[in-house]
mmCIF file of the N, C-alpha and C atoms, coordinates in Angstrom:
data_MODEL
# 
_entry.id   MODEL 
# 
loop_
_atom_site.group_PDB 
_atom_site.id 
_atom_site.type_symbol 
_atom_site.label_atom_id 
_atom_site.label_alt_id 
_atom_site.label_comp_id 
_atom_site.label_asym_id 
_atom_site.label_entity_id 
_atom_site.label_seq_id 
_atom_site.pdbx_PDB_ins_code 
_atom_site.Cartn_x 
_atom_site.Cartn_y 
_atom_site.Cartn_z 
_atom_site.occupancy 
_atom_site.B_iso_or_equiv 
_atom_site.pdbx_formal_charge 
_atom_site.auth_seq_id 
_atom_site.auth_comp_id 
_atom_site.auth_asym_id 
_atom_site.auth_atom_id 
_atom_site.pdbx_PDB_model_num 
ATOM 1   N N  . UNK A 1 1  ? 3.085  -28.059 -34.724 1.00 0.00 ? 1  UNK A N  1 
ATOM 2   C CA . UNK A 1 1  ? 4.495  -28.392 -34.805 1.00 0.00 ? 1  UNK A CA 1 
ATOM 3   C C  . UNK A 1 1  ? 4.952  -28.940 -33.465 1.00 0.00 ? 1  UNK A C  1 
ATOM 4   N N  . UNK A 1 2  ? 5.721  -30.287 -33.635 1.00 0.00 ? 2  UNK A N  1 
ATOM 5   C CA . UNK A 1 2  ? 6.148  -31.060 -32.244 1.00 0.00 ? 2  UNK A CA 1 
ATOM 6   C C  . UNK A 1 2  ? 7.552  -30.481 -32.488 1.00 0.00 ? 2  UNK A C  1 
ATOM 7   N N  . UNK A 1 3  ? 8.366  -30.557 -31.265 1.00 0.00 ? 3  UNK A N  1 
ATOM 8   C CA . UNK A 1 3  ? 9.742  -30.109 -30.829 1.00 0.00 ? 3  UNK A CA 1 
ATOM 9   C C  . UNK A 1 3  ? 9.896  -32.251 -30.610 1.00 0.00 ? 3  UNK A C  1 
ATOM 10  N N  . UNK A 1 4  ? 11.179 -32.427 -31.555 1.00 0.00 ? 4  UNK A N  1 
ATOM 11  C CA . UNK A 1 4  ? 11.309 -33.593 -31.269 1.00 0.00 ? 4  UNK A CA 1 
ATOM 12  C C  . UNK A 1 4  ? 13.419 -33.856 -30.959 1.00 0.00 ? 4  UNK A C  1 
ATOM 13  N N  . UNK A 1 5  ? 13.576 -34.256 -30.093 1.00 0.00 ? 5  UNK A N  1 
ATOM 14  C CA . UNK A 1 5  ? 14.659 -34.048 -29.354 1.00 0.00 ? 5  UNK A CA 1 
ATOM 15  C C  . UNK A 1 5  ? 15.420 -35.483 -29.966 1.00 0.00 ? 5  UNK A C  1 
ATOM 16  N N  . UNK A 1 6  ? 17.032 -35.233 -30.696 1.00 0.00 ? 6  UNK A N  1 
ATOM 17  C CA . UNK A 1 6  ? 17.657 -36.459 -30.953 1.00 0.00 ? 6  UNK A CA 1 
ATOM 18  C C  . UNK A 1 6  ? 17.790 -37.093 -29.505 1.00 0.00 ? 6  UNK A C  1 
ATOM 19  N N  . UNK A 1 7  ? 17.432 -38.854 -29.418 1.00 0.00 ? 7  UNK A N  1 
ATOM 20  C CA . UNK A 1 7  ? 17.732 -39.293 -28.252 1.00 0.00 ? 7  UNK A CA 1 
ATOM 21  C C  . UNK A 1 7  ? 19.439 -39.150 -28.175 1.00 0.00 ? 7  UNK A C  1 
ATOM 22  N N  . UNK A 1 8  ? 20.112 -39.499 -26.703 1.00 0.00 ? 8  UNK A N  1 
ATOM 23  C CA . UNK A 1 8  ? 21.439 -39.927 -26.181 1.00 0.00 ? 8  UNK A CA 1 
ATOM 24  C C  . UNK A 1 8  ? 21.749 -40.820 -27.029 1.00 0.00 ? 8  UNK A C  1 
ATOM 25  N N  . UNK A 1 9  ? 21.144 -42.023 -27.101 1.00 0.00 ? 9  UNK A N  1 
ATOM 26  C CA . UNK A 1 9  ? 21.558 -43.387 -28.284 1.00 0.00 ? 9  UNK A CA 1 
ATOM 27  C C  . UNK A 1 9  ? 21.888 -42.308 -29.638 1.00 0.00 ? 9  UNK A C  1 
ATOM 28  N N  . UNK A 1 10 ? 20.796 -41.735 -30.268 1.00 0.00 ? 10 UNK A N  1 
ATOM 29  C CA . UNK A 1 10 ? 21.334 -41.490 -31.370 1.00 0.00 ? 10 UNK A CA 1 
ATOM 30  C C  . UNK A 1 10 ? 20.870 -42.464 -32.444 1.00 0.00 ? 10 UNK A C  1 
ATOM 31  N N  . UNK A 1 11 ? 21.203 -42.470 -33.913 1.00 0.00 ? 11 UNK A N  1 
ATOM 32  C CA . UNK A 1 11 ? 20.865 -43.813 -34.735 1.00 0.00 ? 11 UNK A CA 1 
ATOM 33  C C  . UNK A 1 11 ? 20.233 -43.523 -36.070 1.00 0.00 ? 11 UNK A C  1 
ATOM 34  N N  . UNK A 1 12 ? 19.634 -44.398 -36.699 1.00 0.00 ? 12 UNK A N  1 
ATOM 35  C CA . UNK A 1 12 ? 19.357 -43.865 -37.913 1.00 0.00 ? 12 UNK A CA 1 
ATOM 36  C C  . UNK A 1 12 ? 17.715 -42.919 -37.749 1.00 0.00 ? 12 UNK A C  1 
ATOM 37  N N  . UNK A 1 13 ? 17.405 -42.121 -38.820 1.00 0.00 ? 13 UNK A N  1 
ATOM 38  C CA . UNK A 1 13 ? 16.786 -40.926 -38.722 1.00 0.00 ? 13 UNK A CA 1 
ATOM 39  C C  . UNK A 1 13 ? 15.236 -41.888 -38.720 1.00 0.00 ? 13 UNK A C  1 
ATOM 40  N N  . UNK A 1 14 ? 15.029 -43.218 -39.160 1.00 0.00 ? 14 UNK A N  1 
ATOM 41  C CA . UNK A 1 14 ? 13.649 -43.511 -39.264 1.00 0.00 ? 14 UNK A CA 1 
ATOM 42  C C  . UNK A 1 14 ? 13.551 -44.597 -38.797 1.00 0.00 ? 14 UNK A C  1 
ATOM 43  N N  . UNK A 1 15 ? 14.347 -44.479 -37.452 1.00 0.00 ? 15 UNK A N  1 
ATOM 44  C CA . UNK A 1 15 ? 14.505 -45.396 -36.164 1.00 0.00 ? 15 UNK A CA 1 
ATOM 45  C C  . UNK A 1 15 ? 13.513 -44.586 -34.842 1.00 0.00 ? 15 UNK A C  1 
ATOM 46  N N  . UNK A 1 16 ? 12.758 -46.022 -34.506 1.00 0.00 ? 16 UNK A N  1 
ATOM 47  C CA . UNK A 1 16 ? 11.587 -44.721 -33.617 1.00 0.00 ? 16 UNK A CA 1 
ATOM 48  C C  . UNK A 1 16 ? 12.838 -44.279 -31.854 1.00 0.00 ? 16 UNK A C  1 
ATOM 49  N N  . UNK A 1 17 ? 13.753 -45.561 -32.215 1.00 0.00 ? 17 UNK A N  1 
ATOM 50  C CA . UNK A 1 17 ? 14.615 -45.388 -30.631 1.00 0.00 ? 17 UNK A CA 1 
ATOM 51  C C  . UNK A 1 17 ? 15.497 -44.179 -30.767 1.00 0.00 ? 17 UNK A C  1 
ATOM 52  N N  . UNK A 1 18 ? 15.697 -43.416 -31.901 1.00 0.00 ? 18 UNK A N  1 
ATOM 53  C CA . UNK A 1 18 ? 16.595 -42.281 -32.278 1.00 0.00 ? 18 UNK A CA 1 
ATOM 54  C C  . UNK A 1 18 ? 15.964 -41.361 -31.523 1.00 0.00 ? 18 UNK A C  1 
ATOM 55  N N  . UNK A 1 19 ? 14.900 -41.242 -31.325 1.00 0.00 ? 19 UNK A N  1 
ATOM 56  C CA . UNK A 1 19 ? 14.648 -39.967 -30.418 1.00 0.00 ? 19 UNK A CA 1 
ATOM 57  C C  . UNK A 1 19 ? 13.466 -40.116 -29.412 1.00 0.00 ? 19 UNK A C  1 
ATOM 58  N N  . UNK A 1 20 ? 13.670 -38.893 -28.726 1.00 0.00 ? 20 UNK A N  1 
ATOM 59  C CA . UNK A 1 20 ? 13.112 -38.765 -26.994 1.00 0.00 ? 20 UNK A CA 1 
ATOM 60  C C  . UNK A 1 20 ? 11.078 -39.105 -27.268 1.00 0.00 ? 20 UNK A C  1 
ATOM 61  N N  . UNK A 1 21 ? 11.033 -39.917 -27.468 1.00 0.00 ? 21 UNK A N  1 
ATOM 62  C CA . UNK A 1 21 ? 9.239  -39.831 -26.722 1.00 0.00 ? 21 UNK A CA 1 
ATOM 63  C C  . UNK A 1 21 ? 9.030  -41.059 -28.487 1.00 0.00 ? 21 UNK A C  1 
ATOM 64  N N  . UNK A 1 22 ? 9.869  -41.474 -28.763 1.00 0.00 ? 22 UNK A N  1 
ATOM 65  C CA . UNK A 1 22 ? 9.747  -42.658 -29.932 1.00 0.00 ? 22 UNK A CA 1 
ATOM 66  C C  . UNK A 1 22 ? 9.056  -42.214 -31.325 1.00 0.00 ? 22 UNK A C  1 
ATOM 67  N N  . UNK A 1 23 ? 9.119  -40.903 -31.123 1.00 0.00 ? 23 UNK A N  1 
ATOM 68  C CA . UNK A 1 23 ? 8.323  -40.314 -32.809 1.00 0.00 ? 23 UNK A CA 1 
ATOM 69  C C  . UNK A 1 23 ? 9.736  -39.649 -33.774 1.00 0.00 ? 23 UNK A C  1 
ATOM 70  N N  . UNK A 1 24 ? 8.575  -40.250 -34.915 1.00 0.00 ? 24 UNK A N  1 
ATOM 71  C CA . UNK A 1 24 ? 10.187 -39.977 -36.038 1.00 0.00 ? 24 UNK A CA 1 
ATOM 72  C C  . UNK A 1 24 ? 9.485  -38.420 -36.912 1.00 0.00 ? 24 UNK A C  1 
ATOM 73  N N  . UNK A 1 25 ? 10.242 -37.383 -36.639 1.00 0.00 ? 25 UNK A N  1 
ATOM 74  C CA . UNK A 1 25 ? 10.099 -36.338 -37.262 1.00 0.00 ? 25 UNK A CA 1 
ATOM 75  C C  . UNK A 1 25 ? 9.526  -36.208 -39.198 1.00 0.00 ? 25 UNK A C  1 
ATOM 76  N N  . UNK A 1 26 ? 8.219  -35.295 -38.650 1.00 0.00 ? 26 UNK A N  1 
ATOM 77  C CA . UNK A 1 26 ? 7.745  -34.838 -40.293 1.00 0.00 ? 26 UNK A CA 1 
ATOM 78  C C  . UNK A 1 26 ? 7.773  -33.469 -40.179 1.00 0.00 ? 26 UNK A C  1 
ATOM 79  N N  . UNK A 1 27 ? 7.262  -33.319 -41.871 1.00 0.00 ? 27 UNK A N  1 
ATOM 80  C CA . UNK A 1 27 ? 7.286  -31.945 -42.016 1.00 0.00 ? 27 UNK A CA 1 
ATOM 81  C C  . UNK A 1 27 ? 6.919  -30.609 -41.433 1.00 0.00 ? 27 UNK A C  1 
ATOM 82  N N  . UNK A 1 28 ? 6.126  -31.279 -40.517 1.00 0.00 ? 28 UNK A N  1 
ATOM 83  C CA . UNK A 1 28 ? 5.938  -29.863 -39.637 1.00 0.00 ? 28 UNK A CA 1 
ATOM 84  C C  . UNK A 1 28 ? 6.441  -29.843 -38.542 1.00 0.00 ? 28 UNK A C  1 
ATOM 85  N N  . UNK A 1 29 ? 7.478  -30.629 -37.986 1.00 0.00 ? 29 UNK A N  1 
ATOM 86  C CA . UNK A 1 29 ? 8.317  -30.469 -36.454 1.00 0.00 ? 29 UNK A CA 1 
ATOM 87  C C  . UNK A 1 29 ? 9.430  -30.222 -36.655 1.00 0.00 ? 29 UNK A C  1 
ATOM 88  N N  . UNK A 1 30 ? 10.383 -29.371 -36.081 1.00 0.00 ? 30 UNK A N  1 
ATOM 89  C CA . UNK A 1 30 ? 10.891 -29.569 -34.997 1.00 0.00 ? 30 UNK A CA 1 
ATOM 90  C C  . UNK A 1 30 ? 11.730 -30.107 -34.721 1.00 0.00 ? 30 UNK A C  1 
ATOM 91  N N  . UNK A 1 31 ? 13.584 -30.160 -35.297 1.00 0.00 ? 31 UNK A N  1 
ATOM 92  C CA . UNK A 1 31 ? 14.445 -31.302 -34.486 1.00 0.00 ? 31 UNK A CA 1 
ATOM 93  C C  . UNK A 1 31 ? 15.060 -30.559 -33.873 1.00 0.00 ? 31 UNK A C  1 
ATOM 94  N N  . UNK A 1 32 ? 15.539 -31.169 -32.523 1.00 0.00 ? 32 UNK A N  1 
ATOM 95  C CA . UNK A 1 32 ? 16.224 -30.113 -31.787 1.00 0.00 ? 32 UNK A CA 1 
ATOM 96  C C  . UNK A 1 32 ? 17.726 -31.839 -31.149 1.00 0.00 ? 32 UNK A C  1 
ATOM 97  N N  . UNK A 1 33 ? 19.019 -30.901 -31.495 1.00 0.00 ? 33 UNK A N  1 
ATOM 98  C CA . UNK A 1 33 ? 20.046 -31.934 -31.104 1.00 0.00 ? 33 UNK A CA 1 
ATOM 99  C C  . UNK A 1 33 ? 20.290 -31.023 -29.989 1.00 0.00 ? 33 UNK A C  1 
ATOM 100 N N  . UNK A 1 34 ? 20.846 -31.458 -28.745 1.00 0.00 ? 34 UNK A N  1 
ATOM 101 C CA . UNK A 1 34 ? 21.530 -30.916 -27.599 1.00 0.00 ? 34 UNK A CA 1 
ATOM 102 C C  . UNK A 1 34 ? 22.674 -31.579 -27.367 1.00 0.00 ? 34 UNK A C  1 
ATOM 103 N N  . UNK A 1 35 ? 23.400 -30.826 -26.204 1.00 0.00 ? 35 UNK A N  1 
ATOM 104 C CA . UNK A 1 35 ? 24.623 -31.281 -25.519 1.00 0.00 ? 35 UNK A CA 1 
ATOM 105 C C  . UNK A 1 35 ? 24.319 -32.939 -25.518 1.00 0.00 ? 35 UNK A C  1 
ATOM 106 N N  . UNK A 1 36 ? 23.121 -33.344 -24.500 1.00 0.00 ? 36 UNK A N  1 
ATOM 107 C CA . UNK A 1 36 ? 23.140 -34.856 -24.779 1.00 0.00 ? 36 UNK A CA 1 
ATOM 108 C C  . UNK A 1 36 ? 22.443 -35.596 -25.777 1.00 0.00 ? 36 UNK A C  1 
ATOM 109 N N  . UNK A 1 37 ? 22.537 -35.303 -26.985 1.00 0.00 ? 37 UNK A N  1 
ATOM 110 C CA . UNK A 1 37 ? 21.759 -35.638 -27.894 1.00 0.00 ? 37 UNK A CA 1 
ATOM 111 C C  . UNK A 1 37 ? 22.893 -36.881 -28.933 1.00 0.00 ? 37 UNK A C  1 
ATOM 112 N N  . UNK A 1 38 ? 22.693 -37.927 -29.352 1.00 0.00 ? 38 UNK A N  1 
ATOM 113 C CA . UNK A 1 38 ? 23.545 -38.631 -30.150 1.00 0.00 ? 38 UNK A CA 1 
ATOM 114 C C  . UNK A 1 38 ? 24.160 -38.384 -31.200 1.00 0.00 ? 38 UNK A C  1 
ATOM 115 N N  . UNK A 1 39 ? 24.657 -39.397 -31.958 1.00 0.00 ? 39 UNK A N  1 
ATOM 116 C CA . UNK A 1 39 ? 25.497 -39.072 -33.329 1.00 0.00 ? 39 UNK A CA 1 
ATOM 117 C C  . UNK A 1 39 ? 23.820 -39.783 -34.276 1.00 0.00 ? 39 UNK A C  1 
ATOM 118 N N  . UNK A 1 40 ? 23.676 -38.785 -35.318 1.00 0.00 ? 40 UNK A N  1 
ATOM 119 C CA . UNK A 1 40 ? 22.984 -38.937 -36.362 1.00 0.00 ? 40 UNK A CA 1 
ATOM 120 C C  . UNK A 1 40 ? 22.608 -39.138 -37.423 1.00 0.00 ? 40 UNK A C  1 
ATOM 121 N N  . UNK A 1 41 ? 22.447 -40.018 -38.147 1.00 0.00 ? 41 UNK A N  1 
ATOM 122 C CA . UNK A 1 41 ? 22.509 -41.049 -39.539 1.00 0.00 ? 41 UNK A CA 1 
ATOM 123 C C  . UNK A 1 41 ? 21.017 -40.309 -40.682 1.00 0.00 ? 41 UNK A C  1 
ATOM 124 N N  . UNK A 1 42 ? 21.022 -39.872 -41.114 1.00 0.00 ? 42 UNK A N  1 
ATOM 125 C CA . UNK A 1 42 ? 20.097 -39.460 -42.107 1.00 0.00 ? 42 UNK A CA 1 
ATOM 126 C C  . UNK A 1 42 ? 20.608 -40.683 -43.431 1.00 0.00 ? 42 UNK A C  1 
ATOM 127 N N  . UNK A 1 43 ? 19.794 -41.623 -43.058 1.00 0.00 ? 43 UNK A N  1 
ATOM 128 C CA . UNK A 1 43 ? 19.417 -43.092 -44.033 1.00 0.00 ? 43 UNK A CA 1 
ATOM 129 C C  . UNK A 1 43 ? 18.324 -42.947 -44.622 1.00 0.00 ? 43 UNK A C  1 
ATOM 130 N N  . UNK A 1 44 ? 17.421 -41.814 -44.849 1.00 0.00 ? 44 UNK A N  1 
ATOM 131 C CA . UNK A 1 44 ? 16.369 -41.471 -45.484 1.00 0.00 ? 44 UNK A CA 1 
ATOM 132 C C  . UNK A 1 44 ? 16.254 -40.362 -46.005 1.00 0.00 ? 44 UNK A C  1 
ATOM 133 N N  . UNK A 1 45 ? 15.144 -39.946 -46.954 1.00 0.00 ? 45 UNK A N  1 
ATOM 134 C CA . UNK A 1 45 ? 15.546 -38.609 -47.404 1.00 0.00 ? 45 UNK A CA 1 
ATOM 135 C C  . UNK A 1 45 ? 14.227 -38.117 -46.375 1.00 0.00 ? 45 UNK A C  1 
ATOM 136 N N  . UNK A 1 46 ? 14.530 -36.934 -45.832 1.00 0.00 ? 46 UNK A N  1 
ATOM 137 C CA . UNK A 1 46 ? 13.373 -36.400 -44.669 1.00 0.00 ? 46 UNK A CA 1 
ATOM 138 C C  . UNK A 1 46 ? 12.841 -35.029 -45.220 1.00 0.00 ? 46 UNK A C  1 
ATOM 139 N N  . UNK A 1 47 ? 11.743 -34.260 -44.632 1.00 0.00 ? 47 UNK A N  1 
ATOM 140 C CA . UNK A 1 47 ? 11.712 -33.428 -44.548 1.00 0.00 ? 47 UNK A CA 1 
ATOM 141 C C  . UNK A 1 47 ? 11.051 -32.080 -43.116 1.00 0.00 ? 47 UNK A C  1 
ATOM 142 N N  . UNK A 1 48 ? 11.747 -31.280 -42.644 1.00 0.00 ? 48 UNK A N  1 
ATOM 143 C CA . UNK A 1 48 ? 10.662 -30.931 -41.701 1.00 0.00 ? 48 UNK A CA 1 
ATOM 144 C C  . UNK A 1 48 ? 10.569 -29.294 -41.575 1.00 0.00 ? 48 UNK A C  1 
ATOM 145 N N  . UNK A 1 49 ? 10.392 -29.075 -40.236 1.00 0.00 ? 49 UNK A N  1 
ATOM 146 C CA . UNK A 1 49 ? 10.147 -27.610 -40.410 1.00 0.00 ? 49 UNK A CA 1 
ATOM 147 C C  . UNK A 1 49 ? 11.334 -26.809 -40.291 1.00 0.00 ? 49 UNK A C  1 
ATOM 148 N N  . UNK A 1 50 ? 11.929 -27.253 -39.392 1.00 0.00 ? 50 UNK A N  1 
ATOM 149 C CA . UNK A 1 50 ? 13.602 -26.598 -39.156 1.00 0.00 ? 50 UNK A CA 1 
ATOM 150 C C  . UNK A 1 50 ? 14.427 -27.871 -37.453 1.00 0.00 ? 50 UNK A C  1 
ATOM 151 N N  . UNK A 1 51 ? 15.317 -26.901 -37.504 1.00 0.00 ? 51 UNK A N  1 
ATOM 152 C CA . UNK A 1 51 ? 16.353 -27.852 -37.099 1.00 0.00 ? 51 UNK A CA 1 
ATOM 153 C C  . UNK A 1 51 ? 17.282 -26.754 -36.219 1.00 0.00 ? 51 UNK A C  1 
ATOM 154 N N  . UNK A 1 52 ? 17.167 -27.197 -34.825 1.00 0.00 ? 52 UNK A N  1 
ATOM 155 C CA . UNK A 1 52 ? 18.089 -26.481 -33.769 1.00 0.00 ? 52 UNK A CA 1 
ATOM 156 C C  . UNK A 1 52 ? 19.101 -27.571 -33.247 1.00 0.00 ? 52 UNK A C  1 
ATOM 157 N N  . UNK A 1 53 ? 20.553 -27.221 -33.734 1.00 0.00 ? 53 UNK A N  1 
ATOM 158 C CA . UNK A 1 53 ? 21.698 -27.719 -33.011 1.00 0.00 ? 53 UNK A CA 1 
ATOM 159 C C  . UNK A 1 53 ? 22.619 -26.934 -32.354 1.00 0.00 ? 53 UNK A C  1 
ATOM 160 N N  . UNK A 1 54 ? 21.819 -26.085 -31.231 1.00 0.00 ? 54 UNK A N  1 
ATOM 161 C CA . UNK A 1 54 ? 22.989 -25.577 -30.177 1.00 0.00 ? 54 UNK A CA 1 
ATOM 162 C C  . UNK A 1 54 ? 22.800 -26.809 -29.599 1.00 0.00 ? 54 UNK A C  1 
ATOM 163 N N  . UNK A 1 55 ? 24.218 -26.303 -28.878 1.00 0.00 ? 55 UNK A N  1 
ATOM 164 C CA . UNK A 1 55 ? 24.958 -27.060 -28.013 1.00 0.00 ? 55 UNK A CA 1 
ATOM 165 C C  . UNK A 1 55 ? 25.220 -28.737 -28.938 1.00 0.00 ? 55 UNK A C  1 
ATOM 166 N N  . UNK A 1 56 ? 24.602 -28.721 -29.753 1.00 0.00 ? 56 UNK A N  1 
ATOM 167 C CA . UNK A 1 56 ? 25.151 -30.400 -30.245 1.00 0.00 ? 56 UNK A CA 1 
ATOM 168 C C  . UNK A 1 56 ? 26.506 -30.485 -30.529 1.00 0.00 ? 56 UNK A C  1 
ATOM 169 N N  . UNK A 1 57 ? 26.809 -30.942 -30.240 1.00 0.00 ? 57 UNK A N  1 
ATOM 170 C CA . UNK A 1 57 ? 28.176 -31.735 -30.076 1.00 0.00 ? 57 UNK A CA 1 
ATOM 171 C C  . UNK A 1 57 ? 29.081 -33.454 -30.788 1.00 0.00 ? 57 UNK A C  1 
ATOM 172 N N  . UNK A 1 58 ? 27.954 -33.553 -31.522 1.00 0.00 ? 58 UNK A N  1 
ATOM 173 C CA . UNK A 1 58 ? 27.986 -34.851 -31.970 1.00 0.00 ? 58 UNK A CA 1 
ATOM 174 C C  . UNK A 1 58 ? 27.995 -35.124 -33.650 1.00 0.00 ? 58 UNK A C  1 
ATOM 175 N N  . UNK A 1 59 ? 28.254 -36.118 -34.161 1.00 0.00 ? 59 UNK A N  1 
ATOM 176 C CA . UNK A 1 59 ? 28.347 -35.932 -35.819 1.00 0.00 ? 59 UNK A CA 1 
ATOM 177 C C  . UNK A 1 59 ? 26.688 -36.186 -36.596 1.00 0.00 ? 59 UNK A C  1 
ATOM 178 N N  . UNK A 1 60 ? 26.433 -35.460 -37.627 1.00 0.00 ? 60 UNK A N  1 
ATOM 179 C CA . UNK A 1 60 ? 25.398 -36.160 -38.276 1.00 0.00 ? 60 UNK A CA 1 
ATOM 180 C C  . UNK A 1 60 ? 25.375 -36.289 -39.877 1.00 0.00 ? 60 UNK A C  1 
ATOM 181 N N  . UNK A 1 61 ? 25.635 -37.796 -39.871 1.00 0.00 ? 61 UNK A N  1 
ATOM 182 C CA . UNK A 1 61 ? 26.198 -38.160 -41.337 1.00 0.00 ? 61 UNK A CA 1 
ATOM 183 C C  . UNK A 1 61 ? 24.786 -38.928 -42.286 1.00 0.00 ? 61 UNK A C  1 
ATOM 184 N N  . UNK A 1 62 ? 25.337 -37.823 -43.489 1.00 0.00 ? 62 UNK A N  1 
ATOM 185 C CA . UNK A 1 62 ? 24.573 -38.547 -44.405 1.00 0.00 ? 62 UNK A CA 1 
ATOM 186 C C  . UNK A 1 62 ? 24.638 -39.793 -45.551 1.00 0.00 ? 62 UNK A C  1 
ATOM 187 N N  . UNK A 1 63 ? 23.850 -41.015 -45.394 1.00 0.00 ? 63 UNK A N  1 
ATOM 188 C CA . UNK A 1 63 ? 23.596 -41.968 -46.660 1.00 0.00 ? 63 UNK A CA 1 
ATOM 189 C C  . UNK A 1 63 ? 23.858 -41.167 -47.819 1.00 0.00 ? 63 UNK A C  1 
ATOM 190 N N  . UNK A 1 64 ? 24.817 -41.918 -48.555 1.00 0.00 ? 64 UNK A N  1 
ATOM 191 C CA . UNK A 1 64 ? 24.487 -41.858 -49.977 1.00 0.00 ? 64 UNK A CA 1 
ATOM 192 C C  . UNK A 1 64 ? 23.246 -41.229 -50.706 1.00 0.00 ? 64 UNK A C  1 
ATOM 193 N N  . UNK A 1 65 ? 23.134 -40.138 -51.053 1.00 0.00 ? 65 UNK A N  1 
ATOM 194 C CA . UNK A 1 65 ? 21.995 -39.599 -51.838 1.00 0.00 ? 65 UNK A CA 1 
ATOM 195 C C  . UNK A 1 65 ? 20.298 -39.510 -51.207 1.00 0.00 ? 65 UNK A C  1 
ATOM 196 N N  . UNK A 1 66 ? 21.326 -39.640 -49.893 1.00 0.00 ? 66 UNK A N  1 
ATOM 197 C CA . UNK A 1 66 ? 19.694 -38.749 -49.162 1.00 0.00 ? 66 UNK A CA 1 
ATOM 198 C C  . UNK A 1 66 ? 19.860 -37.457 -48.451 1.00 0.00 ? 66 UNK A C  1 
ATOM 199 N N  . UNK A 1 67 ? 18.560 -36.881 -48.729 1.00 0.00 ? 67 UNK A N  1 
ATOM 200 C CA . UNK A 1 67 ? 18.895 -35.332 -47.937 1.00 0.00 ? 67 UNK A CA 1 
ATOM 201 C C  . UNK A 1 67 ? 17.787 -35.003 -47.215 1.00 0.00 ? 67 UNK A C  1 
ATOM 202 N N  . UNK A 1 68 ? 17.784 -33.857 -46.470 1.00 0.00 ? 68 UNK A N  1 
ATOM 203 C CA . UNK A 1 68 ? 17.254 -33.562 -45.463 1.00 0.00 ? 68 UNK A CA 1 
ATOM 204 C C  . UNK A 1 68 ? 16.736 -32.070 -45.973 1.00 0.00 ? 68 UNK A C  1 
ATOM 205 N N  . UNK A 1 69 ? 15.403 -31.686 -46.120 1.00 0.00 ? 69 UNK A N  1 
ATOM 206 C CA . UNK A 1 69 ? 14.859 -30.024 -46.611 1.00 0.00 ? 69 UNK A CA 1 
ATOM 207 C C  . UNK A 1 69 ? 13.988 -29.734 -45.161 1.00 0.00 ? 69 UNK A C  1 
ATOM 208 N N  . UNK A 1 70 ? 14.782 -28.591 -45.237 1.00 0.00 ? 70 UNK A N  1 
ATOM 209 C CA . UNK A 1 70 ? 13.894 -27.506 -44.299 1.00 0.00 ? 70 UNK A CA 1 
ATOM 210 C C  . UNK A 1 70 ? 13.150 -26.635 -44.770 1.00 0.00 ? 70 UNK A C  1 
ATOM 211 N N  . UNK A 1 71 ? 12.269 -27.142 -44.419 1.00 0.00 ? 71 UNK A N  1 
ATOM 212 C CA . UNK A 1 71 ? 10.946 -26.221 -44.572 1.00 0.00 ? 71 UNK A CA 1 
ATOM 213 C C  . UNK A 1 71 ? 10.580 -24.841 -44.223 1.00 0.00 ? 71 UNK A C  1 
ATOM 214 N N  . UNK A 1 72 ? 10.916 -24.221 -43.322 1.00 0.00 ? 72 UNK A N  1 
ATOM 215 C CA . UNK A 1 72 ? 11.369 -22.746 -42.851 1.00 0.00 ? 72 UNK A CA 1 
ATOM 216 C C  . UNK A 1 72 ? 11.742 -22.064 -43.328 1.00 0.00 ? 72 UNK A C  1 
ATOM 217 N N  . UNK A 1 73 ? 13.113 -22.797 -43.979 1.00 0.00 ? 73 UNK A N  1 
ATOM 218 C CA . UNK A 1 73 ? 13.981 -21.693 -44.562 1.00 0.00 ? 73 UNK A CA 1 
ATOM 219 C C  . UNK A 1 73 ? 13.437 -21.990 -45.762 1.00 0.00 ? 73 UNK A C  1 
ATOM 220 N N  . UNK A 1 74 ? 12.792 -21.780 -46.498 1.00 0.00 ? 74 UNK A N  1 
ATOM 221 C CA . UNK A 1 74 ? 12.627 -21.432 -47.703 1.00 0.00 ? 74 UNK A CA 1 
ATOM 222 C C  . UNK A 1 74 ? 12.345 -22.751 -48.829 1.00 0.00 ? 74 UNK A C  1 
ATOM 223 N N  . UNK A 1 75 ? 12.927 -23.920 -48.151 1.00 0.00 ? 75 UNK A N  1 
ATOM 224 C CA . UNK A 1 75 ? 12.875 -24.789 -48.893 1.00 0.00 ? 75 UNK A CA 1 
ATOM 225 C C  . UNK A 1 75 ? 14.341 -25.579 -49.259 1.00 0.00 ? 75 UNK A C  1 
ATOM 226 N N  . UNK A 1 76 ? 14.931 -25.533 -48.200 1.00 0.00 ? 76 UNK A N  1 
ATOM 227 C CA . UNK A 1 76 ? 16.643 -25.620 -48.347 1.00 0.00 ? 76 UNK A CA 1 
ATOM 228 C C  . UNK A 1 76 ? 16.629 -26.781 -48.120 1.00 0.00 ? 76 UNK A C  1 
ATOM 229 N N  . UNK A 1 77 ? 17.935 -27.362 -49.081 1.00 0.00 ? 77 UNK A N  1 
ATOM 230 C CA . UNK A 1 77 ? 18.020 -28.603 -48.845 1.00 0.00 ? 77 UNK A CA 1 
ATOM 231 C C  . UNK A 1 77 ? 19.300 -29.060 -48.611 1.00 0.00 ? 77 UNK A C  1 
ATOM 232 N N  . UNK A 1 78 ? 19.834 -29.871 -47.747 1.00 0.00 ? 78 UNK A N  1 
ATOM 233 C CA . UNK A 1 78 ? 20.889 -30.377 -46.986 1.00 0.00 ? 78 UNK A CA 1 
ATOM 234 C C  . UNK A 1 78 ? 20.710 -31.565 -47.697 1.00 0.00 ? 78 UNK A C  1 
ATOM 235 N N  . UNK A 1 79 ? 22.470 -31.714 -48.493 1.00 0.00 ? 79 UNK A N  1 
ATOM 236 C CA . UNK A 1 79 ? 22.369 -33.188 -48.619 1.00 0.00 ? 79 UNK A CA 1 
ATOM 237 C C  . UNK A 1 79 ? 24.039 -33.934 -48.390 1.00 0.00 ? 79 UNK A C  1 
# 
């Protein structure tokens, strides 16, 4: 499991510039938003292991009929 950090830019979710080190999150990582972390577009339907937003501060909006499942919790799905 990679720890993958929303970049400052921010952007759509299967944009490699959306986050820190240019990898786009799968099912077994890891998103972590922070204080400097961007505003976030889920334009795909994703899935991964879980999802840390302390300190985020920023919006993360979803496309039309895509969602986001965490894998951790049980199988939950954010849409």
């Amino acid at each position: 499991m990679a720890a993958i950090t929303i970049s400052a830019a921010g952007g759509n979710w299967n944009s490699t510039a959306t986050w820190v080190g240019g990898v786009i999150p799968t099912t077994t990582d890891h998103v972590i938003g922070n204080v400097t972390s961007g505003q976030l577009t889920i334009n795909v339907s994703a899935s991964i292991q879980r999802m840390d937003l302390t300190g985020y501060n920023n919006t993360i909006t979803f496309n039309s009929g895509q969602t986001l499942t965490l894998n951790q919790a049980g199988g939950t799905t954010v849409s």
